[in-house]
KEBA-371829 format. One record per residue: residue number from 1; residue in one letter; y, x, z of N, C-alpha, C in turn. Coordinates in steps of 0.1 Angstrom, whole numbers. Example, Ala and Ser with C-alpha at 12.3 -4.5 7.8 and 13.67 -1.06 7.14 Angstrom:
SITE   nr  rest   n_py   n_px   n_pz  ca_py  ca_px  ca_pz   c_py   c_px   c_pz
SITE    1     A    -57    132     78    -45    123     78    -33    132     78
SITE    2     S    -22    128     71    -11    137     71      0    129     79
This chain:
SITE   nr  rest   n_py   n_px   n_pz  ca_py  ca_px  ca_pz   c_py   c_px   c_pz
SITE    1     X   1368   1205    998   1370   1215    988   1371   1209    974
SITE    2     X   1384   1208    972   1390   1203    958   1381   1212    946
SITE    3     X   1373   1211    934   1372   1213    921   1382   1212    914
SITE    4     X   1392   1214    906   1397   1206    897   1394   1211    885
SITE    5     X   1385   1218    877   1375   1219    867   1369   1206    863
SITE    6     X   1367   1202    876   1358   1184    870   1368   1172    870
SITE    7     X   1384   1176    869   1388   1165    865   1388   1162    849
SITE    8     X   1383   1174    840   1378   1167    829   1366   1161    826
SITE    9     X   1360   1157    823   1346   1153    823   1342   1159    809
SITE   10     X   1349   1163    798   1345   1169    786   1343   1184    788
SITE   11     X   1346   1186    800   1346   1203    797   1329   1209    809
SITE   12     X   1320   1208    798   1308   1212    800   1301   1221    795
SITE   13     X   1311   1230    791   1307   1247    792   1313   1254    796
SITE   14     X   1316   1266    802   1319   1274    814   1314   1290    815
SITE   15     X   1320   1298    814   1319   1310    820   1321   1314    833
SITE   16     X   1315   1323    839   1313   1322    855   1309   1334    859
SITE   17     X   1309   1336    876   1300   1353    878   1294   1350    888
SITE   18     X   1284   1352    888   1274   1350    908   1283   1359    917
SITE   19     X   1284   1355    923   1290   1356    941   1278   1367    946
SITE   20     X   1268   1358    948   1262   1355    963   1247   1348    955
SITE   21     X   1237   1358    964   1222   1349    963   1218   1349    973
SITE   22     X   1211   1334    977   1201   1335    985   1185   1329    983
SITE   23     X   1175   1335    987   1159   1329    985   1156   1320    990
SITE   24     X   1151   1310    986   1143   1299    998   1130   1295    991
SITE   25     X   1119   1296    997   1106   1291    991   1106   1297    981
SITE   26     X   1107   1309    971   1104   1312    960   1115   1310    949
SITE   27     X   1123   1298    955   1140   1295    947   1148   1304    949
SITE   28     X   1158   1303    942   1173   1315    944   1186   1307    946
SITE   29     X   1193   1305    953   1202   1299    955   1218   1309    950
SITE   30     X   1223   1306    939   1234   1312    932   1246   1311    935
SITE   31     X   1256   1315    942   1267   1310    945   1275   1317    934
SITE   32     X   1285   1308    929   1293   1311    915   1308   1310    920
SITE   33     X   1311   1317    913   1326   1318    916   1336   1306    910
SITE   34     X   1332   1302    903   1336   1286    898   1325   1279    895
SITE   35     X   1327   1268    892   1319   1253    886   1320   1245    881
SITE   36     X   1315   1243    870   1317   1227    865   1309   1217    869
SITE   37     X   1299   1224    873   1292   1214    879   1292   1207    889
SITE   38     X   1291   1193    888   1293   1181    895   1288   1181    909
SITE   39     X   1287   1181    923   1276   1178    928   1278   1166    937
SITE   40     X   1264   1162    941   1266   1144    943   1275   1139    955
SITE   41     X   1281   1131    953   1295   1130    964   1295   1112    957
SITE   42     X   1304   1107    970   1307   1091    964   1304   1083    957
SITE   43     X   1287   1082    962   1278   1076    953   1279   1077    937
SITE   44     X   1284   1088    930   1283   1093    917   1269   1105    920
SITE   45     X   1255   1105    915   1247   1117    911   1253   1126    905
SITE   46     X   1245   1142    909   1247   1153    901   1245   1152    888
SITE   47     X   1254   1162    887   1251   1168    869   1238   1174    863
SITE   48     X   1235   1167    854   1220   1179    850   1226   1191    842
SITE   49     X   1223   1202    845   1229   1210    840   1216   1227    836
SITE   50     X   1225   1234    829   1220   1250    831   1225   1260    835
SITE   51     X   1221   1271    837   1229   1286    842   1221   1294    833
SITE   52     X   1225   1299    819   1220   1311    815   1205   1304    808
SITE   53     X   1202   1287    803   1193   1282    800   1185   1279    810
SITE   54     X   1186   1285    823   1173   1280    837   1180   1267    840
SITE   55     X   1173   1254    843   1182   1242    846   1181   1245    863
SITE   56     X   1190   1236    865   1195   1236    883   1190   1223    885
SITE   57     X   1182   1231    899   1172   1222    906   1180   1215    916
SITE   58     X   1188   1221    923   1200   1216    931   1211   1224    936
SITE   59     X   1222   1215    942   1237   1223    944   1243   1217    956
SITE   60     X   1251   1226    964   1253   1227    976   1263   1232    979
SITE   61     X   1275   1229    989   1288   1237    994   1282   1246   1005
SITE   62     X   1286   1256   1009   1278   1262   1020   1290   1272   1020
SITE   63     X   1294   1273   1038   1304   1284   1037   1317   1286   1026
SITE   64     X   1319   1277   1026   1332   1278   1014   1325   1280    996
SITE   65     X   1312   1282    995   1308   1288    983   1299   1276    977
SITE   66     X   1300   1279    964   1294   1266    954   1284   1270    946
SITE   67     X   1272   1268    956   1258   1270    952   1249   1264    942
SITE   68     X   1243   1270    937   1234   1261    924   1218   1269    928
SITE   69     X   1208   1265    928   1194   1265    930   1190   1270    917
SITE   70     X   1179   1275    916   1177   1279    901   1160   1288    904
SITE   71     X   1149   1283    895   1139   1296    898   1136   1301    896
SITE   72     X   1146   1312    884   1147   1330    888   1162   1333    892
SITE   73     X   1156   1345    897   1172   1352    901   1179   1359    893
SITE   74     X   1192   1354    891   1204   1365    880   1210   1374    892
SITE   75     X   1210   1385    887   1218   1395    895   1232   1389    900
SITE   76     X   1235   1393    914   1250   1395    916   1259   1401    908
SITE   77     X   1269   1393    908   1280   1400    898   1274   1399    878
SITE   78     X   1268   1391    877   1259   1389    858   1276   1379    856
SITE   79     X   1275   1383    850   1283   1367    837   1272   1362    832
SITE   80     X   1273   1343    838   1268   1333    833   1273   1323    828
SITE   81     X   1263   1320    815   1269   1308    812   1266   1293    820
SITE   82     X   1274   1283    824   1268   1270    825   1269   1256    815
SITE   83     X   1259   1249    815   1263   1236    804   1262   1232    816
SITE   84     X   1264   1217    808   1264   1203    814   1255   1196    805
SITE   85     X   1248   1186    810   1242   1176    802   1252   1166    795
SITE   86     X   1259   1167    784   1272   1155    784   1270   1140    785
SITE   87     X   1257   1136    779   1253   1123    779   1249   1117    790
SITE   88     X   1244   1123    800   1244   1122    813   1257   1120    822
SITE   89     X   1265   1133    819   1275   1136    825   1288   1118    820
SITE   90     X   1288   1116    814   1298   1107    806   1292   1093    811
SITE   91     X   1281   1090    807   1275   1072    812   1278   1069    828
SITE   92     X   1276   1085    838   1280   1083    853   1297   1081    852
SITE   93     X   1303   1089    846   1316   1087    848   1323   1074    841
SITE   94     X   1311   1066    829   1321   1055    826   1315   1041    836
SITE   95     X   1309   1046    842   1299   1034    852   1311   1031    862
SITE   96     X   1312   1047    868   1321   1050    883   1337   1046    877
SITE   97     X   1340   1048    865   1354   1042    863   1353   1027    860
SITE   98     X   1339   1021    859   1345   1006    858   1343   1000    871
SITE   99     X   1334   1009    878   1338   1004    892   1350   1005    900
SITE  100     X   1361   1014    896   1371   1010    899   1382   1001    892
SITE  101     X   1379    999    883   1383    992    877   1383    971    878
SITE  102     X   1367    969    887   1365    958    888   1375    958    901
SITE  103     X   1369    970    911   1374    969    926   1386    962    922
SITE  104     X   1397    977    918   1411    973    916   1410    958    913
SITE  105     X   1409    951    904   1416    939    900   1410    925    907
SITE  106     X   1397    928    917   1393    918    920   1402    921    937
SITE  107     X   1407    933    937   1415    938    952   1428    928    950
SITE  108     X   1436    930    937   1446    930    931   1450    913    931
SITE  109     X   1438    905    926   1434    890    922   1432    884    937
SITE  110     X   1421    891    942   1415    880    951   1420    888    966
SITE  111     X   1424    896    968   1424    904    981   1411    909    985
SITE  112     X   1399    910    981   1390    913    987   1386    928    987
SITE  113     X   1381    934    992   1376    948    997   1362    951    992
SITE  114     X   1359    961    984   1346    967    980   1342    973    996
SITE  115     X   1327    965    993   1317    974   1005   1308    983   1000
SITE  116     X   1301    981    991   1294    996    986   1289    990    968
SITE  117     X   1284    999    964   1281   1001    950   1273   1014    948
SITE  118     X   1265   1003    941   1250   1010    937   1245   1013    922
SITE  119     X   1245   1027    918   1239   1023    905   1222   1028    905
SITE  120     X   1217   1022    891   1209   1025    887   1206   1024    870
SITE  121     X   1191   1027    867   1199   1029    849   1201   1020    843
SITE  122     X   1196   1007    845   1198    993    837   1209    988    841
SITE  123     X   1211    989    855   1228    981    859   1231    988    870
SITE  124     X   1244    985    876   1252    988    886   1259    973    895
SITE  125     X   1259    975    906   1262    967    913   1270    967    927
SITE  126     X   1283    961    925   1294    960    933   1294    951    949
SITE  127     X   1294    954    958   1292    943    971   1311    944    976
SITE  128     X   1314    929    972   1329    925    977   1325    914    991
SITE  129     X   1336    915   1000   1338    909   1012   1343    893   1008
SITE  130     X   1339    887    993   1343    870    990   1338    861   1000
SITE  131     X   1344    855   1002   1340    837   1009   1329    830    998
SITE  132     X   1338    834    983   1330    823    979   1331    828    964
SITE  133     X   1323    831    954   1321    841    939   1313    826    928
SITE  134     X   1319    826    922   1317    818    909   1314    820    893
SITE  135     X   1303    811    886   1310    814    874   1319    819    864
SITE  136     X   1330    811    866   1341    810    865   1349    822    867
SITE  137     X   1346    828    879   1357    840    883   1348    846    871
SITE  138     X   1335    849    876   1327    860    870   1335    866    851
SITE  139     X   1334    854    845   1339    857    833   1354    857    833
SITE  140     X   1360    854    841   1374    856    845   1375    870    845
SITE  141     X   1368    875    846   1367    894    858   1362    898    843
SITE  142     X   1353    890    836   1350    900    826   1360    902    816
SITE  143     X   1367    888    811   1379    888    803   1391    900    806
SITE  144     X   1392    901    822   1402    914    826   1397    924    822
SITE  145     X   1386    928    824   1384    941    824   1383    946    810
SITE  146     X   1377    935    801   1379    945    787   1390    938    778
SITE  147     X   1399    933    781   1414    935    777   1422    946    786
SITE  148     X   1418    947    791   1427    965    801   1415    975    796
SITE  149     X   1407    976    788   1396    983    780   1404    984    766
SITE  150     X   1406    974    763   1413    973    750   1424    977    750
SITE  151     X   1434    978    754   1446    980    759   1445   1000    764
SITE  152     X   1433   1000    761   1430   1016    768   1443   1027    783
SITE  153     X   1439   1016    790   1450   1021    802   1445   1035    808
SITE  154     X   1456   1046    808   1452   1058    812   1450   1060    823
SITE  155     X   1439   1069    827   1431   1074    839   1435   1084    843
SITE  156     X   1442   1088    854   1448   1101    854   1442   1104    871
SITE  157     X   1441   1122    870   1437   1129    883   1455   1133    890
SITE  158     X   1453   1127    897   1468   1133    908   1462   1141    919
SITE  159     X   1471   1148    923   1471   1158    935   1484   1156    940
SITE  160     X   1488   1146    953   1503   1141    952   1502   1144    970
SITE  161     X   1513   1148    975   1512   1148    984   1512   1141    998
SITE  162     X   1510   1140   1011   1509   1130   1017   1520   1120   1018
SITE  163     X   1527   1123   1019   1542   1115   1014   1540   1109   1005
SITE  164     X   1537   1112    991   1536   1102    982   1523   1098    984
SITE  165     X   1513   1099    986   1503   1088    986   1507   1083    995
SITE  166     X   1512   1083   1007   1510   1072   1020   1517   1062   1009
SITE  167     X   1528   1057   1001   1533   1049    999   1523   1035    990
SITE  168     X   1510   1043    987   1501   1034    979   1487   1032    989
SITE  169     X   1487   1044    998   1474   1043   1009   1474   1043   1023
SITE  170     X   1468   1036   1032   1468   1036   1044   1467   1054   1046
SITE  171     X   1478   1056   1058   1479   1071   1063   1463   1073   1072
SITE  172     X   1456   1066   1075   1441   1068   1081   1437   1075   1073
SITE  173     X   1438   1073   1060   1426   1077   1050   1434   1094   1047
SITE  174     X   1445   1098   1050   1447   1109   1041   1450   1124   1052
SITE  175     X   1439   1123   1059   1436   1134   1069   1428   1143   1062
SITE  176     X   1434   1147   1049   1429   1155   1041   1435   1169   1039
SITE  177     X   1433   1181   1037   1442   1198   1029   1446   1189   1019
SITE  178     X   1437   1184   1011   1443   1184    995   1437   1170    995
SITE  179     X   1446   1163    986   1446   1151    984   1441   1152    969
SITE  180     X   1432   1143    961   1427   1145    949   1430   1127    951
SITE  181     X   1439   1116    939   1441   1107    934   1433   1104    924
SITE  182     X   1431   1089    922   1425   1087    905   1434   1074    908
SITE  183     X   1441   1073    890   1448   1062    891   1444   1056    876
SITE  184     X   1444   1044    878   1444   1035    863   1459   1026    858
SITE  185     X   1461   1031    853   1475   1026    844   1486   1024    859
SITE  186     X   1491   1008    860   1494   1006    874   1486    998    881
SITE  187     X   1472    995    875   1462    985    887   1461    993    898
SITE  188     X   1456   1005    895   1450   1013    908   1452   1027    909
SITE  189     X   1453   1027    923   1457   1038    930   1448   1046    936
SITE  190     X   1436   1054    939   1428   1054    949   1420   1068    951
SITE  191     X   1424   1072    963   1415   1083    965   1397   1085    963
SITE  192     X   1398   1094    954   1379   1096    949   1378   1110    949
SITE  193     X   1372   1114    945   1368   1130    943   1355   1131    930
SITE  194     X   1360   1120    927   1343   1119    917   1351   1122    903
SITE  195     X   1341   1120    895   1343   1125    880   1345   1114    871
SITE  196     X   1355   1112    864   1361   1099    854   1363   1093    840
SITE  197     X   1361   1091    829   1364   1092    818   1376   1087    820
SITE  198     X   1385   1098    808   1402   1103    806   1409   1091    803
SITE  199     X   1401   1074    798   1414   1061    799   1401   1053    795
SITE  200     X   1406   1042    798   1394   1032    796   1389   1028    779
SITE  201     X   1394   1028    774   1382   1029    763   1373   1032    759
SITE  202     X   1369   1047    767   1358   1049    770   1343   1044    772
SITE  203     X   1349   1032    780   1342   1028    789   1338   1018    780
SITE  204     X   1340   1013    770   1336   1008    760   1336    995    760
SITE  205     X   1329    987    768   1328    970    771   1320    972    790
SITE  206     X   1326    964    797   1315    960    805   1314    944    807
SITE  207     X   1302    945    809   1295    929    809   1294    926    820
SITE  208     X   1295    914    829   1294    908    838   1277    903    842
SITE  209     X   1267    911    842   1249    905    846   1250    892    853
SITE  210     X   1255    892    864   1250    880    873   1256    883    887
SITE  211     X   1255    876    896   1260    879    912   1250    870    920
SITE  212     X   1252    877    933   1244    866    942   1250    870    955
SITE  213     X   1247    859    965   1253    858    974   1246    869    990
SITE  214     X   1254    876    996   1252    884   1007   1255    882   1021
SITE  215     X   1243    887   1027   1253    882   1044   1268    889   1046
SITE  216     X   1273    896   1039   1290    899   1038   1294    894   1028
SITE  217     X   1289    887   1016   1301    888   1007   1293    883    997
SITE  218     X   1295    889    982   1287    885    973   1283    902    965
SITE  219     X   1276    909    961   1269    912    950   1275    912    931
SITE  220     X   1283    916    926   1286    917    913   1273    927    903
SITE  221     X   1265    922    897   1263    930    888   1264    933    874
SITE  222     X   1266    944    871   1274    948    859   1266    957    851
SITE  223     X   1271    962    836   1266    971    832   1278    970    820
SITE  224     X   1277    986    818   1290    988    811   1286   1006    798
SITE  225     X   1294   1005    786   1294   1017    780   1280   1022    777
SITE  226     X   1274   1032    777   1264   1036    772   1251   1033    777
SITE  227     X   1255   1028    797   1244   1020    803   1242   1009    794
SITE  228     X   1252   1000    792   1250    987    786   1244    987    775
SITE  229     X   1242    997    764   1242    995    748   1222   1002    754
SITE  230     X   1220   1009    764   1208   1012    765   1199   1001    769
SITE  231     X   1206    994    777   1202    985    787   1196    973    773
SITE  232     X   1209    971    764   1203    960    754   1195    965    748
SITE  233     X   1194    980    742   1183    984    734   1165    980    742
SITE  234     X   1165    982    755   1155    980    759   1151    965    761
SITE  235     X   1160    957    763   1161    944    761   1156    936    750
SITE  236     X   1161    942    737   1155    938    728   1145    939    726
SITE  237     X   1140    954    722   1128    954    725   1115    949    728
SITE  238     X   1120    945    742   1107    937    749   1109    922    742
SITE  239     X   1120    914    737   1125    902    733   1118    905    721
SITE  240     X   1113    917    712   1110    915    701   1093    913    703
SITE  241     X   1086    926    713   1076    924    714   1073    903    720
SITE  242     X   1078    899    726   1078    888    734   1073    875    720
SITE  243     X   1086    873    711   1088    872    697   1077    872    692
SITE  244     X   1068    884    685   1058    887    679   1048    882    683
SITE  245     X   1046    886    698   1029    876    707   1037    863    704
SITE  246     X   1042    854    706   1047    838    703   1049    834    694
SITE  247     X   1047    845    681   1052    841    668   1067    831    664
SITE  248     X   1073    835    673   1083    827    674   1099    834    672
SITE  249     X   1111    830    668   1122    840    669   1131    839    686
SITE  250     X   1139    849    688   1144    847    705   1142    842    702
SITE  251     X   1154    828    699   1164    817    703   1149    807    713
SITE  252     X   1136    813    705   1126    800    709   1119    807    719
SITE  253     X   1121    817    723   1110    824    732   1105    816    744
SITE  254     X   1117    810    750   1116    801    766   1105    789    759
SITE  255     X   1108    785    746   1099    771    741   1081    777    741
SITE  256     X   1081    783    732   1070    795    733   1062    798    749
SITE  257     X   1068    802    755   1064    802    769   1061    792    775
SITE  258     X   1069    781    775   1063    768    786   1049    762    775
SITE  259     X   1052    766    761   1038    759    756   1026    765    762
SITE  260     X   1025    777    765   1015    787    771   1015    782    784
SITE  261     X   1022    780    791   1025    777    803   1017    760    810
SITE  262     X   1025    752    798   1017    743    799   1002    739    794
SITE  263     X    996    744    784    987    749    782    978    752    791
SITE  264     X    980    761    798    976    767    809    971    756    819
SITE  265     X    985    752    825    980    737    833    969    731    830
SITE  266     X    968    726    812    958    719    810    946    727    808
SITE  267     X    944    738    803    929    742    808    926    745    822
SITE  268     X    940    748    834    932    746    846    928    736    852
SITE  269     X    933    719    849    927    709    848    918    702    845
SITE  270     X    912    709    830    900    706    829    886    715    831
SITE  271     X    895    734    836    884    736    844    882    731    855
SITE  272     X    892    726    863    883    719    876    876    707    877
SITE  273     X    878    699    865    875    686    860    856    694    857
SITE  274     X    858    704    851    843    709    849    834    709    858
SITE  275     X    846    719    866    836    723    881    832    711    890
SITE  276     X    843    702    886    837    689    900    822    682    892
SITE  277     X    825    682    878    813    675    870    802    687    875
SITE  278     X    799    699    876    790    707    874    784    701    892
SITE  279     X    793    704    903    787    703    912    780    689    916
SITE  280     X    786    682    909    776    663    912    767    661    902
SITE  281     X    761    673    892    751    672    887    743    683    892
SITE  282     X    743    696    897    736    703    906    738    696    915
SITE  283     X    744    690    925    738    683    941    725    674    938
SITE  284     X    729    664    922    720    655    921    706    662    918
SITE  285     X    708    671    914    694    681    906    685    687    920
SITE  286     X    693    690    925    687    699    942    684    691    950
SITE  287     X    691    679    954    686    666    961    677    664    956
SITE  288     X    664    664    944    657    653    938    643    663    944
SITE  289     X    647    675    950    637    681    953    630    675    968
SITE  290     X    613    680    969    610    673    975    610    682    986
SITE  291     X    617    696    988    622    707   1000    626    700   1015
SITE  292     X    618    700   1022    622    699   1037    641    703   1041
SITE  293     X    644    710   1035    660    722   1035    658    726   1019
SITE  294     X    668    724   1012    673    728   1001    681    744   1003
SITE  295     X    675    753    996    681    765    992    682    770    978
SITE  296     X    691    776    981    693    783    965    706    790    966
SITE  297     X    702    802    953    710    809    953    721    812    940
SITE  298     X    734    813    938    741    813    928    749    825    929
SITE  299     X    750    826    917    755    838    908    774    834    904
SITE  300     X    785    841    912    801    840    907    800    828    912
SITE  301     X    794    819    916    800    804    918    809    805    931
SITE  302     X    822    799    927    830    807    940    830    801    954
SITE  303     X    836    804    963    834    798    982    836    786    975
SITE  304     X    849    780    973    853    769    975    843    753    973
SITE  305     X    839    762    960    826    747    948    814    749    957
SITE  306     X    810    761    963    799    761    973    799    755    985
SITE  307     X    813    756    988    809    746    999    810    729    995
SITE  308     X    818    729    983    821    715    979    808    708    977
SITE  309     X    797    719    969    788    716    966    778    712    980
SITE  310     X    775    720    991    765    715   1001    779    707   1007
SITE  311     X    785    704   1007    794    687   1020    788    677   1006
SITE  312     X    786    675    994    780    669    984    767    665    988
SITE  313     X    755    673    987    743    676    993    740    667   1007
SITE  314     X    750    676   1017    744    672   1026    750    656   1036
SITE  315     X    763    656   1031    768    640   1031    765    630   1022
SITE  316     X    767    630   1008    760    621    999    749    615    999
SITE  317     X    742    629   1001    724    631   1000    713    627   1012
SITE  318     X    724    636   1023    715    636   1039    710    639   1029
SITE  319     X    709    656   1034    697    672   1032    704    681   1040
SITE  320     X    694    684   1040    703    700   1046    707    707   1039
SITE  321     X    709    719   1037    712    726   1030    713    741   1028
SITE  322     X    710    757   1026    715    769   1028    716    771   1012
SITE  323     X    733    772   1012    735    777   1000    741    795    998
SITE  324     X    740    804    989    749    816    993    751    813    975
SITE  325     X    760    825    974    766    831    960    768    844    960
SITE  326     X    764    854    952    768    862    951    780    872    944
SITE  327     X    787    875    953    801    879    941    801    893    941
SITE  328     X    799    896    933    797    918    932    787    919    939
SITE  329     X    793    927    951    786    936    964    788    927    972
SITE  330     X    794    917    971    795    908    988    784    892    982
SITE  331     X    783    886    995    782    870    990    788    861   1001
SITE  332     X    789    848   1000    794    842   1006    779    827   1009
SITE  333     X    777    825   1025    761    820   1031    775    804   1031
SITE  334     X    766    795   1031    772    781   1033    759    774   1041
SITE  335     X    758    768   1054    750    757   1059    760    749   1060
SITE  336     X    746    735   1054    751    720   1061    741    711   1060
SITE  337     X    746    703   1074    735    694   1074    741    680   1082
SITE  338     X    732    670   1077    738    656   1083    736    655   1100
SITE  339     X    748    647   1104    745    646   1119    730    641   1125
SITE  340     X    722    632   1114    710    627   1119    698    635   1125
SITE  341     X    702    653   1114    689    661   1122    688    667   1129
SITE  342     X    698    666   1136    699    672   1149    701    687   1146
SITE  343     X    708    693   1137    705    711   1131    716    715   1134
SITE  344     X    718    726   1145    735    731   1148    735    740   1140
SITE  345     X    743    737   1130    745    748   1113    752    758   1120
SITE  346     X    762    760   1127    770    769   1134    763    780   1141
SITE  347     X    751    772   1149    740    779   1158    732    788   1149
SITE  348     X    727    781   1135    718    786   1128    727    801   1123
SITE  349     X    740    796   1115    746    805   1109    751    820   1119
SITE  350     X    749    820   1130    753    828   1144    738    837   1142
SITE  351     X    730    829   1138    719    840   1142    716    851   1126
SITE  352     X    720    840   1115    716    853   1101    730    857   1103
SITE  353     X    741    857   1107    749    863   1104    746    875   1117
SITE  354     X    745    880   1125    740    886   1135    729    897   1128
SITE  355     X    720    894   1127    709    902   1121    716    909   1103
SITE  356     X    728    901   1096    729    910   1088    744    913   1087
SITE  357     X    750    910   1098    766    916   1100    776    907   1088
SITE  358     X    770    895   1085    782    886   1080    787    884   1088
SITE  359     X    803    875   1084    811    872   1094    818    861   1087
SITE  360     X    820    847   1101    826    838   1095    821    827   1107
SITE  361     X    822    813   1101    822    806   1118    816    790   1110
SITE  362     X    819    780   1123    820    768   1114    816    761   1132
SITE  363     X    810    746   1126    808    740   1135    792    733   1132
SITE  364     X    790    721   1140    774    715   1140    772    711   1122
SITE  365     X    781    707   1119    775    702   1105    775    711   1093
SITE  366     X    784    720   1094    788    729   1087    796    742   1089
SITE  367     X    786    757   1084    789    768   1090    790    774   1077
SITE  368     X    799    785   1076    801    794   1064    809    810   1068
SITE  369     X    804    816   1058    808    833   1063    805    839   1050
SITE  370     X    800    851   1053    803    864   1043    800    876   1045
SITE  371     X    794    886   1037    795    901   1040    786    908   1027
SITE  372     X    782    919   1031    776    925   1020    766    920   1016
SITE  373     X    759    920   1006    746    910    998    736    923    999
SITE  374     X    725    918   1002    713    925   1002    699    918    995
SITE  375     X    688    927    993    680    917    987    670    912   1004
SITE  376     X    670    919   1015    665    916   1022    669    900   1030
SITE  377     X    686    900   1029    695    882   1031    687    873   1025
SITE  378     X    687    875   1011    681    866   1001    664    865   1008
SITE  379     X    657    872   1010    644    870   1017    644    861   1029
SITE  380     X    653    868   1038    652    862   1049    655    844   1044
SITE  381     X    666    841   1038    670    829   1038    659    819   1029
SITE  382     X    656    824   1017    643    820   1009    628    815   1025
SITE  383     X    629    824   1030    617    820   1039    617    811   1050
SITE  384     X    631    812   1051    635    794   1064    627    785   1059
SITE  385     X    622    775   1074    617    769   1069    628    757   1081
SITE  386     X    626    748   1079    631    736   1090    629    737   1100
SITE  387     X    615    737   1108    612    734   1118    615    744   1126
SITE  388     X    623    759   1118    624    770   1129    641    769   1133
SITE  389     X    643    760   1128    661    761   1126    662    746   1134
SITE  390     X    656    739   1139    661    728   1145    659    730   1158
């Protein structure tokens, strides 16, 4: 079902009459006797639009008739007005015309075939069937497109018939009633049904983002016209906030960052350099005790330095050892002990973990686990004594 009301894209007000209503869930579904409004077709989104000021929730062909959603009901037979959103309506159409625009000339240049295209609000993105996509083309492709921008080549809607399109399109494609055309100067020829800005100018600049490579082909992304000028506005933006935390202008932002970055490195360096100092002076502090089994309890000290700390203890030292830590709601139990005492840490750890539903494993010298922290764990472990664990 041909429109041809939306081969303008400027004409976004409209007089109209309801047809036809129908209810769904508490909605009203409006069938209009004409439309400007867009509805979503060939990866172009709907129009945001109104009827009478109620905005349209959604739109639908149904039985020959061009439905609009809405949630109150206008009588059958009312004269309504409809808008369009134009700023909306205009950024889709200059997106969708530079997508044919890339297609055409990378068709035109390289022979290759668009496989789909995707927009969204910061960019849009082209998938071609290439071997092989480059720098080099990339700004190649951008230099074309906005010298035939500059050059402002006209965009025209045709309605030609099969005869004259077959001469520009495969006859597969035109098992159509009505044939609806979009053409660009003489790059392109090509059946759409979507909505266009009236010659490229419009379309204002498009930029080349970046590409990358696909199991078909390659990926183009782009951004163009009022996406693009949005796209920088938010760009900056963040480049400005970025700027202000680094005290620094762009051009230095990347310098700014690796300082922080490297930075970084070096205080994580010298916190481990800490942690290793902290734990060879607590092993030496806990060793000096005259405890049959060394226990004790710590507060955030994480798994890793706990256990670093009893394989310290109990290898260094020959001690045994039960260490835990408590982190929030949970803790983390560590046994170790040298092969000389004969103590299966693994055996031991099997039995408190059992009575308080930790969980975790190890072997004869060294067993470690985890679970909820209680003050009754801390009791039980405080009251080991050696002779009951060997």
């Amino acid at each position: 079902m041909v429109n041809k009301l939306l081969d303008n894209c400027f004409t976004t007000e409209y007089s109209t009459v309801i047809t036809d209503i129908e209810e769904e869930q508490g909605d009203y579904w409006h069938a209009c006797k004409e439309t400007i409004y867009f509805m979503s077709k060939g990866g172009m989104a709907s129009d945001i639009g109104v009827i009478n000021g109620l905005p349209i929730k959604n739109a639908r062909i149904k039985d020959g008739k061009q439905w609009h959603l809405l949630e109150q009901k206008i009588e059958v037979g009312a004269n309504v007005v409809m808008s369009i959103n134009l700023h909306e309506r205009f950024r889709k159409c200059q997106i969708h015309t530079a997508q044919h625009l890339i297609s055409a000339l990378l068709h035109n240049v390289y022979q290759v075939e668009t496989i789909s295209h995707h927009v969204s609000d910061d960019e849009s993105v082209i998938e071609f069937n290439f071997d092989h996509f480059n720098d080099k083309m990339a700004k190649e492709l951008m230099v074309l497109c906005n010298g035939l921008i500059r050059d402002d080549l006209e965009v025209s809607i045709l309605y030609p018939t099969k005869a004259e399109a077959a001469k520009f399109v495969n006859e597969k494609k035109l098992n159509h009633d009505e044939i609806r055309v979009v053409r660009i100067g003489n790059i392109d020829y090509n059946l759409c049904g979507c909505m266009h800005v009236p010659s490229l100018r419009y379309i204002q600049m498009i930029y080349i983002i970046g590409f990358f490579k696909t199991t078909r082909g390659y990926k183009i992304r782009y951004a163009c016209g009022d996406q693009l000028l949005n796209s920088i506005d938010q760009r900056y933006k963040t480049l400005d906030e970025a700027s202000n935390i680094l005290a620094t202008s762009h051009l230095y932002v990347n310098t700014g960052i690796n300082k922080i970055i490297n930075a970084n490195k070096e205080l994580a360096k010298q916190l481990q350099d800490s942690k290793h100092r902290y734990i060879l002076l607590c092993a030496d502090q806990l060793s000096k005790r005259e405890d049959a089994i060394i226990k004790e309890k710590f507060h955030d000290l994480g798994k890793k330095s706990l256990v670093s700390l009893a394989q310290r203890i109990s290898i260094f030292y020959e001690h045994p050892c039960i260490l835990f830590t408590i982190l929030d709601d949970s803790c983390h139990l560590v046994i170790a002990a040298p092969k000389r005492f004969g103590m299966n840490c693994k055996s031991v750890f099997t039995t408190i973990a059992n009575q308080f539903q930790l969980k975790g494993g190890g072997n004869e010298t060294l067993a470690q686990g985890g679970g909820i922290y209680t003050k009754e764990l801390a009791d039980y472990i405080n009251n080991i004594q050696l002779m009951d664990i060997l």
